[in-house]
C-alpha positions in Angstrom: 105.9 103.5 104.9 103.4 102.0 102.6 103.6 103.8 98.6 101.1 106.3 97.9 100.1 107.7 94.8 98.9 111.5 94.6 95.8 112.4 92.4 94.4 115.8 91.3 91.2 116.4 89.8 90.8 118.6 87.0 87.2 119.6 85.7 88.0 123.1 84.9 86.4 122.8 81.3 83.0 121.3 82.9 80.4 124.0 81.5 78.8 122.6 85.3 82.0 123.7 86.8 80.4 126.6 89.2 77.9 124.3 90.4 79.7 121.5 90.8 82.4 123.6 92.9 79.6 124.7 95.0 78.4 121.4 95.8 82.2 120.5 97.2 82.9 123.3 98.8 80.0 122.3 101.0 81.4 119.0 102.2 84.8 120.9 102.7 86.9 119.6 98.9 88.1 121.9 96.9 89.4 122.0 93.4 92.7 122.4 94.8 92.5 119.2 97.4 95.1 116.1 96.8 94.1 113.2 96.9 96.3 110.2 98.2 95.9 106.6 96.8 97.2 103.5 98.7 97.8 100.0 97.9 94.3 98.9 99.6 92.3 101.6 100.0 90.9 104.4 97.3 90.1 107.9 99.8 86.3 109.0 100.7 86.8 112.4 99.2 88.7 111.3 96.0 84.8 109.2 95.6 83.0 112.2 96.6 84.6 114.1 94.0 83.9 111.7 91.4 80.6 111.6 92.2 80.4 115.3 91.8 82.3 115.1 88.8 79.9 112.4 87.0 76.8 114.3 87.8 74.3 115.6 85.1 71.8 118.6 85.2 69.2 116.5 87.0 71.1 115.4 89.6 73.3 118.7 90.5 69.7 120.0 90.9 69.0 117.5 93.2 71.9 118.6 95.2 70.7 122.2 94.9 67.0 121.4 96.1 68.6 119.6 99.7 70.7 123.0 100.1 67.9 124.7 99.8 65.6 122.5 101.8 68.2 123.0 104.9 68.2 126.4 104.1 64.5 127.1 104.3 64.0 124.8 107.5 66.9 127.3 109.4 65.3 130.5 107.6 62.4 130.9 110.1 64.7 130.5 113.3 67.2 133.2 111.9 64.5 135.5 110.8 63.7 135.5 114.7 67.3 136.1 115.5 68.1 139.2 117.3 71.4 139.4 118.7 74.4 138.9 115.9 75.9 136.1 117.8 73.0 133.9 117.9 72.8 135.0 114.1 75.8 133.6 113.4 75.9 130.8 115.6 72.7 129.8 113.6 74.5 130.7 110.4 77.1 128.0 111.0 74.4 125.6 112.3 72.8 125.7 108.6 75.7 125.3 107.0 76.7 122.0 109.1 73.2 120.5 108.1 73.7 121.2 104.7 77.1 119.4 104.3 75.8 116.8 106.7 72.7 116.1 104.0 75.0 116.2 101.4 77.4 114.1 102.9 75.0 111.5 103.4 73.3 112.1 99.6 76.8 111.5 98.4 77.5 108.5 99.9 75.3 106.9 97.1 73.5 109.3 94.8 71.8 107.1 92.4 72.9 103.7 89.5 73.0 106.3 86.5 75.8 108.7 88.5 77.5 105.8 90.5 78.3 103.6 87.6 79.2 106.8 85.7 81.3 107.7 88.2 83.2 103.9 88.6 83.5 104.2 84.8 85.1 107.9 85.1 87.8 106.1 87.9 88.7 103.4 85.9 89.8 106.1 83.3 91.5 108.1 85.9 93.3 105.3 87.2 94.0 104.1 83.6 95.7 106.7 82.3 97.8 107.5 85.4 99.0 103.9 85.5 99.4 103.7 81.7 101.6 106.9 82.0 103.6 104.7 84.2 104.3 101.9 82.2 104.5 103.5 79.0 107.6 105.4 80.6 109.3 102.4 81.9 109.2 101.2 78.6 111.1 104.0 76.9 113.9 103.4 79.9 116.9 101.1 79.7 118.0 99.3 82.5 119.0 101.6 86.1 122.7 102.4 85.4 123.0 103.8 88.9 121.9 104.1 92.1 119.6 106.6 91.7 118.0 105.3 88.7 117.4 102.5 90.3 115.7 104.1 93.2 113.8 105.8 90.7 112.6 102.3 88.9 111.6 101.1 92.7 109.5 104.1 93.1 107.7 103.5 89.6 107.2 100.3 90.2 105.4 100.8 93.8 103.2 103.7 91.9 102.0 101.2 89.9 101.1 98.7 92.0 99.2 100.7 94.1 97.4 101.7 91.3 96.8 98.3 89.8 95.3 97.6 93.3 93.0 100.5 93.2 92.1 99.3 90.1 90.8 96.1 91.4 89.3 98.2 94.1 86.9 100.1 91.4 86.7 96.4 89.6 85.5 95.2 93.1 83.4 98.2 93.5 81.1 98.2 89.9 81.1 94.3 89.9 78.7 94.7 93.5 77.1 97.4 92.0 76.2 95.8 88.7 74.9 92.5 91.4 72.7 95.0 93.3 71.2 96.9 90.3 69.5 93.9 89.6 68.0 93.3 93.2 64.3 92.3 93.4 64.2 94.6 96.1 66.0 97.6 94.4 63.3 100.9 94.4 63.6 102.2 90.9 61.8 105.0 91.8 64.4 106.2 94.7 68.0 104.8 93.2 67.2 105.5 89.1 64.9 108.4 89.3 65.9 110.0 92.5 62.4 110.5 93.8 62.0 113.1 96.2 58.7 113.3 97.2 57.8 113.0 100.8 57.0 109.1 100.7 60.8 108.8 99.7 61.8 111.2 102.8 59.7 108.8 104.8 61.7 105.9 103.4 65.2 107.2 104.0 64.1 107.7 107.6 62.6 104.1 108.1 65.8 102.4 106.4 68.6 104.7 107.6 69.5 101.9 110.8 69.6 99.4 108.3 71.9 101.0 106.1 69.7 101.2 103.1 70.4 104.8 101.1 67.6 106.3 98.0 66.2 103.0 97.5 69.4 101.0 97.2 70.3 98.1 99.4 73.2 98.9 101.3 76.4 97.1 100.8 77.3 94.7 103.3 79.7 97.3 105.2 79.6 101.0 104.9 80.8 102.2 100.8 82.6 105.0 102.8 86.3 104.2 101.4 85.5 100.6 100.1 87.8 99.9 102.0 86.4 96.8 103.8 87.2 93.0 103.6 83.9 92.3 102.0 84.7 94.8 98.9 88.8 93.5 98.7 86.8 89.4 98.9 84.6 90.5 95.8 87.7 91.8 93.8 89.3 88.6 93.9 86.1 86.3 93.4 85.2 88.5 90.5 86.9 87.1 87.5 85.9 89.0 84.8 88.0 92.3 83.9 86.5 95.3 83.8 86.0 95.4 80.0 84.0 92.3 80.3 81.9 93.7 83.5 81.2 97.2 81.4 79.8 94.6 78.5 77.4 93.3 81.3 76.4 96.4 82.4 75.2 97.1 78.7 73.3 94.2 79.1 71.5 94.8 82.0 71.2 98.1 83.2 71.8 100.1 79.7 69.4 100.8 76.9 71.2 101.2 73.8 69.8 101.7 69.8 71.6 99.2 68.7 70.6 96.4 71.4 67.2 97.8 71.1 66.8 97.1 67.1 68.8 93.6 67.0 66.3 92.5 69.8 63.4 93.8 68.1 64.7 93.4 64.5 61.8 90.5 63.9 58.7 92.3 65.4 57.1 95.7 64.3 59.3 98.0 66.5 62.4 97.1 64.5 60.9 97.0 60.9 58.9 100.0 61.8 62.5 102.0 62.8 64.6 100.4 60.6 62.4 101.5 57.7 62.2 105.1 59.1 66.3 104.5 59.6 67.9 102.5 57.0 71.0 104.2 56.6 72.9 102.7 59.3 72.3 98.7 59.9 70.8 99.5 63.2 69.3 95.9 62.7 72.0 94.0 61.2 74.0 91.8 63.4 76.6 92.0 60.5 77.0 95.4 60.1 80.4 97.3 60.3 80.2 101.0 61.4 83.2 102.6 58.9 85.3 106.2 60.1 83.0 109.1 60.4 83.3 112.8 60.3 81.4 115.0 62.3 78.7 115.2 60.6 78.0 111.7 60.0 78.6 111.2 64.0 75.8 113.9 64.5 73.2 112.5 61.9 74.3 108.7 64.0 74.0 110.6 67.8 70.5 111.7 66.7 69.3 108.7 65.0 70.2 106.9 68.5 68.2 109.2 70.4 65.0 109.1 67.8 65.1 105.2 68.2 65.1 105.2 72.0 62.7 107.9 72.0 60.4 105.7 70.4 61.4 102.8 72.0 60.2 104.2 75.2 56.9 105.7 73.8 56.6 102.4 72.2 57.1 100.5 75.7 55.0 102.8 77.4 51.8 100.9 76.1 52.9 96.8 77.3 56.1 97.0 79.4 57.4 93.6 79.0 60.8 93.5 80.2 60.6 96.7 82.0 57.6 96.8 83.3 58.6 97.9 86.9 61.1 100.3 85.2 58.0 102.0 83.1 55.9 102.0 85.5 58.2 104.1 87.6 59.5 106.2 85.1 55.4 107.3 84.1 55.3 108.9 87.3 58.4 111.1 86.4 58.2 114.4 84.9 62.2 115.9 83.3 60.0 118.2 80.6 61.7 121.2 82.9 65.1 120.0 82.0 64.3 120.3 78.3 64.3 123.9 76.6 61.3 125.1 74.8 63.5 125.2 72.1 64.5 121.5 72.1 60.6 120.3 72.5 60.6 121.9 69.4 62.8 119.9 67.4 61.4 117.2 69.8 57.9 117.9 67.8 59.7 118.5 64.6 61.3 114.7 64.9 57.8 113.1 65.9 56.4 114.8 63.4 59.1 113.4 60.7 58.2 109.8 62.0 54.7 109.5 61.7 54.0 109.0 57.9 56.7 106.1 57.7 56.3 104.5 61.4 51.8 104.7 60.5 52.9 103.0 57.2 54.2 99.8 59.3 51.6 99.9 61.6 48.9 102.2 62.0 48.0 100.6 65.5 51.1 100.1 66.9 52.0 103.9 66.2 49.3 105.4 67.1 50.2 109.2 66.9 46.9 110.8 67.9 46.4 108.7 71.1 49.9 107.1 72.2 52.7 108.8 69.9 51.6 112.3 71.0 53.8 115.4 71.3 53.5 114.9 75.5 54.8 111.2 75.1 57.9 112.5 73.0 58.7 115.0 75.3 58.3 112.8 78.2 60.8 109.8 76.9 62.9 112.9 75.5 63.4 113.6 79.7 64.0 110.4 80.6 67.3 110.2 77.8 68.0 113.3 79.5 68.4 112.7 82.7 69.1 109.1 82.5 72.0 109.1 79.3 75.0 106.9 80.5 78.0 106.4 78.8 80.6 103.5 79.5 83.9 103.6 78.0 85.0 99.9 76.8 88.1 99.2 75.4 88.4 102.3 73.4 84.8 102.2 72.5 82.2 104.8 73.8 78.8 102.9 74.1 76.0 105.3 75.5 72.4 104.7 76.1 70.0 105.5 78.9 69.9 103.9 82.1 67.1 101.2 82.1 67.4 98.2 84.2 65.8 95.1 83.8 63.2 93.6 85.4 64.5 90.6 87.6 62.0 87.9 85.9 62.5 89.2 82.6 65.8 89.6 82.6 66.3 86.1 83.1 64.1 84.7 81.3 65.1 86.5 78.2 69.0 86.2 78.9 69.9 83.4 76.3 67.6 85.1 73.2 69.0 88.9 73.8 71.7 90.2 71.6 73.6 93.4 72.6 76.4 95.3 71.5 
């Protein structure tokens, strides 16, 4: 019998904990469901739940709106029910097209909650595995039988998870290849589009295995557990560290990256006037301990530079053209409180007398910088904010890949965290 290893997911503190519950009951998981690791495969449901775990407020809405799309389509046909039996029957129909849609939806959600969610694994699987080894360590050598059964059993716990490892290795190094595709739909796998064009698109693609705007993988993501996945874990030869520093590269827009690349042009003197505090611009610079306070002041320095950055953009995408123009047609302001487009007005308002004094024309806050424009890019951090945890380190940023032609064309001159 092949070693397993048995996982338990814990999201109890999750202030989305009701909502993300919901959305698992549905596809038949429950808090309480075990999950079983093996050497070469990591389960569907154990992904599912990850998925559901490393959602945000824009995409458990997203979940909500299909449950409520099934709900309405079977609402008619019930109303016109008249015997209890076909009420029920009809009852159970609805909820078998909701978990189906779901099922489907959470095969592949979108870039911003899949790589969160590969990132969120690699932790799981981390700690369990580091528990593990960190335990053999404190042991001496078996003095008996049963400690050396015991050792045996270790040892196969952790090489199934050092496999599953490569697995999720295997997993985000195809998914950091296809979030660059020339043929990736920004509007479908980054924004989640849901208009009816995109319905129309799902239809259209679904024999070829294409899900919200994302090329398929070669063979169905159910388990990743195909040949083609276990191939790419061993041709990828970077560690997961190093493919997490890629990712920031490519797909994530961070302060920092954004000021060292733009630390020569009127963007970066513009913001690292308004900003001077913390190096944003300076390659040399060595962030020292911070309290609370000082990570706050940091946190919302980060999100005032990218804010800008995207207002900034807005006017002549370069290297994100396709991204811009994708993200203009987007509208988060409902995820924002009135409350917070408040302070959003209050920080704009802060930055126009020393962003003008750069460059008038650049920041232009009565025609480009304008209180909708702020609100807007505040959205897109929003919805969009990704965090990937490297080496002990926490970089976060919003989700922004690329353009194809851009990207390589400016790969040797960019300089990233």
């Amino acid at each position: 019998m092949d070693d397993l290893v048995m996982l338990k997911t814990n999201f109890s503190r999750d202030p989305e904990q009701e909502r993300k519950t919901e959305i698992l009951k549905h596809v038949g998981i429950t808090t309480q469901t075990v999950h079983y690791l093996r050497h070469d495969s990591i389960p569907t449901p154990l992904l599912v739940t990850m998925r559901v775990m490393a959602m945000n407020p824009m995409e458990i809405d997203h979940c909500f709106q299909l449950i409520q799309q099934q709900e309405q389509q079977h609402q008619v046909e019930e109303q016109e029910m008249e015997q209890e039996e076909e009420l029920e029957n009809r009852l159970e129909q609805t909820e078998r097209a909701i978990a189906m849609a779901l099922k489907q939806e959470l095969e592949f959600l979108g870039l911003r909650n899949e790589f969160a969610m590969l990132d969120l694994l690699d932790m799981l699987l981390g700690v369990k595995l580091q528990g593990i080894l960190e335990w053999d360590d404190k042991l001496d050598k078996p003095q008996n039988q049963a400690q050396e059964f015991a050792r045996i059993y270790r040892q196969g716990q952790s090489q199934v998870l050092q496999a599953c490892e490569d697995i999720c290795r295997g997993m985000f190094s195809v998914l950091l290849h296809e979030s660059s595709s020339a043929t990736l739909s920004l509007a479908q796998a980054v924004f989640l589009d849901t208009s009816g064009e995109r319905e129309q698109q799902l239809e259209q693609t679904a024999q070829n295995r294409v899900l919200s705007g994302l090329e398929r993988r070669i063979e169905s993501p159910e388990t990743y557990d195909t040949p083609y996945f276990k191939a790419k874990a061993q041709e990828e030869i970077r560690t997961m560290s190093e493919l997490k520093r890629d990712a920031v590269q490519q797909v994530l827009l961070t302060a920092r990256g954004v000021m060292m690349e733009h630390r020569d042009g009127v963007f970066g003197e513009a913001l690292g006037s308004a900003f001077p505090e913390h190096g944003w611009g300076d390659e040399t610079w060595v962030e020292e301990d911070q309290d609370e306070e000082e990570e706050m002041a940091i946190q919302m320095e980060q999100d005032a530079i990218l804010t800008c950055f995207l207002v900034f953009e807005n006017q002549r995408p370069v290297r994100f053209c396709n991204y811009i123009t994708a993200a203009k047609k987007m509208d988060y302001s409902s995820l924002l409180e009135e409350d917070m487009k408040e302070d959003v007005e209050d920080l704009r308002q802060s930055l126009q007398e020393p962003l003008e004094a750069v460059n008038p024309e650049a920041f232009n806050f009565s025609k480009t910088f304008t209180r909708k424009a702020f609100v807007w890019a505040t959205g897109i951090l929003e919805a969009l904010s990704l965090s990937l945890h490297i080496d002990g380190e926490v970089v976060t940023g919003v989700l922004a890949p690329r353009d194809v032609t851009a990207m390589e064309s400016g790969r040797t001159k960019r300089k990233h965290e």
